[in-house]
C-alpha positions as CSV (number, residue, x, y, z in Angstrom):
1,X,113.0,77.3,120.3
2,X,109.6,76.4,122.5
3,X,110.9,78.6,125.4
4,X,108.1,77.4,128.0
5,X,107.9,74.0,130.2
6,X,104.8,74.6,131.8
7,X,102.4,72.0,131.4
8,X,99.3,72.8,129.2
9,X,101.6,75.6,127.3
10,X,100.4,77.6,125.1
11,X,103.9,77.9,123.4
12,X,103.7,74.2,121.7
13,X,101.0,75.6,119.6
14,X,102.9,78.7,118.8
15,X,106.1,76.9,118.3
16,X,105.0,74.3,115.6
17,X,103.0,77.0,113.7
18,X,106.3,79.3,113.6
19,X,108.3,75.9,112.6
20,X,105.1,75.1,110.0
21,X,105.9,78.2,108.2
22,X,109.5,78.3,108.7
23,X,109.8,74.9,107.1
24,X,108.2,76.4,104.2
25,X,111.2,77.9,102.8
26,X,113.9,76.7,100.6
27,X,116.9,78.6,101.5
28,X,117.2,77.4,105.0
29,X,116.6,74.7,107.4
30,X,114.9,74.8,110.7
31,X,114.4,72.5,113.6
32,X,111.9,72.8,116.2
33,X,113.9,72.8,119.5
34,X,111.6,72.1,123.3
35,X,114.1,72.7,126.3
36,X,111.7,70.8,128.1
37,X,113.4,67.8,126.7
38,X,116.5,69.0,128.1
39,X,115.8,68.8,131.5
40,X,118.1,72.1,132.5
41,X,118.5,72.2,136.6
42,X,118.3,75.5,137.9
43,X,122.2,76.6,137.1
44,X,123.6,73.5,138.8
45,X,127.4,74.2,136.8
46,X,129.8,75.0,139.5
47,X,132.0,77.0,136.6
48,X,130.3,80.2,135.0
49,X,129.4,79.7,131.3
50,X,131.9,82.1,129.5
51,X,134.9,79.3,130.9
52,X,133.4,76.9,128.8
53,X,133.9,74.0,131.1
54,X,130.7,72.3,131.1
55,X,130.7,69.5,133.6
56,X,127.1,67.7,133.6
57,X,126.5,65.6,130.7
58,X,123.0,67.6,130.4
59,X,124.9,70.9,130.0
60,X,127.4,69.5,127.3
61,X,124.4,67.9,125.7
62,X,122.6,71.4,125.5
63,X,125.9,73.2,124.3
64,X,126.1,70.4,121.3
65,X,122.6,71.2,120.3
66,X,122.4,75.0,120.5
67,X,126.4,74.9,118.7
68,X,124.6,73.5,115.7
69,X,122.9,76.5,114.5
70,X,123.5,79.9,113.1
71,X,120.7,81.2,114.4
72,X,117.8,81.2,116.3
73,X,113.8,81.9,116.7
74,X,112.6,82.5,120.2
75,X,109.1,81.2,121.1
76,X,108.4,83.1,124.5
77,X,105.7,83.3,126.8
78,X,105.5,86.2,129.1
79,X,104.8,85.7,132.6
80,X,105.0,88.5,135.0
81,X,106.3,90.7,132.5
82,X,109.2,88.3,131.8
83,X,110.3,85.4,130.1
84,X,109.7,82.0,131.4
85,X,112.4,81.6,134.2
86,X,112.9,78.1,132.5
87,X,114.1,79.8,129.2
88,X,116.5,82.5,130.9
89,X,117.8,79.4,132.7
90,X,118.5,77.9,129.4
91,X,119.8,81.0,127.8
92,X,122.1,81.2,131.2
93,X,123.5,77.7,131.1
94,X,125.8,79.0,127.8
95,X,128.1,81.6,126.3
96,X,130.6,80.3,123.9
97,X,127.8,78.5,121.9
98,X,125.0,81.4,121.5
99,X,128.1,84.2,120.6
100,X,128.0,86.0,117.2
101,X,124.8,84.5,116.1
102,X,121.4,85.9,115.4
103,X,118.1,86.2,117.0
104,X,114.5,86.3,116.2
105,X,111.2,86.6,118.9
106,X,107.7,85.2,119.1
107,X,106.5,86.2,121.7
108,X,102.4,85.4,123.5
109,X,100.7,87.2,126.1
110,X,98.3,89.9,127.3
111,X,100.8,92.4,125.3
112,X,101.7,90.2,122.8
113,X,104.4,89.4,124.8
114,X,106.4,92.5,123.8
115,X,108.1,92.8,127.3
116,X,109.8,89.3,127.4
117,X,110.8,89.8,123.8
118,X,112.7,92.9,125.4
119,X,113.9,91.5,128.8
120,X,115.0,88.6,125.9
121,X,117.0,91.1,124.1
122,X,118.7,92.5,126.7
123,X,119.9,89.2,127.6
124,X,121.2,88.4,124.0
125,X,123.2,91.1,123.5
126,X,125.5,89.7,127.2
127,X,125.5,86.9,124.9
128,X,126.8,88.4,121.9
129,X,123.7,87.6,120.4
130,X,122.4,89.8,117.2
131,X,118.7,90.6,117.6
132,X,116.7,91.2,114.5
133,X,114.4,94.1,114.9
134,X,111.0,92.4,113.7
135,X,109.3,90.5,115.9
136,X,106.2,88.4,116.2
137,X,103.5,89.6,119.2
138,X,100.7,87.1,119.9
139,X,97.9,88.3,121.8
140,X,96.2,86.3,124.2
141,X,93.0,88.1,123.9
142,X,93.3,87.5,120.0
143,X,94.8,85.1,118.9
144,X,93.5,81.9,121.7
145,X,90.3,80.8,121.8
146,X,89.4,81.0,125.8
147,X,93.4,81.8,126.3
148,X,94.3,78.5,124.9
149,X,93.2,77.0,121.4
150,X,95.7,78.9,119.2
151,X,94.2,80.5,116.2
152,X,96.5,83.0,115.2
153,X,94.9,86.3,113.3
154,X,96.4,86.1,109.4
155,X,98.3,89.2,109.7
156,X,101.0,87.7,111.6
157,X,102.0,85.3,108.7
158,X,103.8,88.5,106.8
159,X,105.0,89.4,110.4
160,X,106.7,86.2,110.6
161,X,108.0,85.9,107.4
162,X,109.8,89.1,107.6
163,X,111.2,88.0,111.2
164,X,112.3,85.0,109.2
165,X,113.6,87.3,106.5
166,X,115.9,89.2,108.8
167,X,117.0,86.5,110.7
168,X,118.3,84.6,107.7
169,X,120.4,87.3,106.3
170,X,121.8,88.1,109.6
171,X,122.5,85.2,110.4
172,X,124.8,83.7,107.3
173,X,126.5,87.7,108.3
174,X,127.2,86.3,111.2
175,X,128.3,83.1,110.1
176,X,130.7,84.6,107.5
177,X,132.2,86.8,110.1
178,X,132.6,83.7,112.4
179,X,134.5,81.4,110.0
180,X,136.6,84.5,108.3
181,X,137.3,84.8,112.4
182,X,138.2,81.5,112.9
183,X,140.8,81.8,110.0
184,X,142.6,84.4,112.1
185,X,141.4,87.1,109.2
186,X,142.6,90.5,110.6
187,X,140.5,93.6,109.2
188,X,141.4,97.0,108.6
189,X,139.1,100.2,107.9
């Protein structure tokens, strides 16, 4: 998920290298999500998220969309030591549709973007949200020509892949646990 809408991002470059890669592999598929294209108001639903009463056709349109996976990569810029406010507002717009699945960062800066990535997980676990504990840190200093053409250093391939790695076992976990859960299987230990 291309987690940036600032105009002449450097996260479209990260993004469709990530989804280059991804796409690679056999046992899974991936699909390169921009929440640019969904066009997210700043919090405009007059209901919080965990009701699940999405009124504005863009909201349900986002909850169809992110419903559809079992998992998820996180492209992330950092800006001010944070995430892009545009991605926490996308993040924020949900609850239902994010729970019980896992995630995976990406994340590009001056610090490789290591303190959204952990601002990011915070936020995923409210959301019920499984991090994976590998994550992808892209330098800015590195890794972009003059801070912008992308040329990523061929250490973070392996990086990646073992991201990827993580995120796909967790995530068909999680997916198990949320059909056995849907079945109304009770556990005992």
């Amino acid at each position: 998920m291309l987690g940036s809408t600032r105009p002449g991002r450097n996260g479209e470059a990260v993004a469709r290298w990530v989804y280059q890669l991804a796409s690679k592999r056999n046992d899974v598929q991936f699909e390169l999500i921009d929440i640019a294209e969904y066009n997210l108001p700043l919090l405009d639903e007059p209901v919080p998220p965990s009701m699940g009463q999405y009124g504005k056709e863009h909201t349900k349109r986002w909850a169809a969309k992110i419903a559809e996976f079992d998992g998820y990569v996180f492209v992330t810029a950092e800006y001010n030591h944070a995430p892009s406010g545009a991605l926490k507002n996308a993040l924020d717009y949900l609850y239902a549709e994010w729970n019980n699945k896992a995630a995976g960062f990406v994340g590009y800066g001056s610090a490789g973007g290591a303190r959204a990535v952990e601002q990011l997980r915070l936020v995923a676990a409210e959301l019920q949200l499984a991090t994976v504990r590998a994550q992808v840190a892209l330098s800015l200093f590195t890794d972009f020509e003059n801070f912008s053409k992308f040329q990523p250093g061929t250490h973070h391939e392996p990086a990646l892949n073992t991201m990827l790695d993580q995120l796909v076992a967790w995530s068909r976990a999680l997916k198990s646990m949320r059909e056995q859960s849907q079945l109304g299987t009770v556990y005992q230990s």
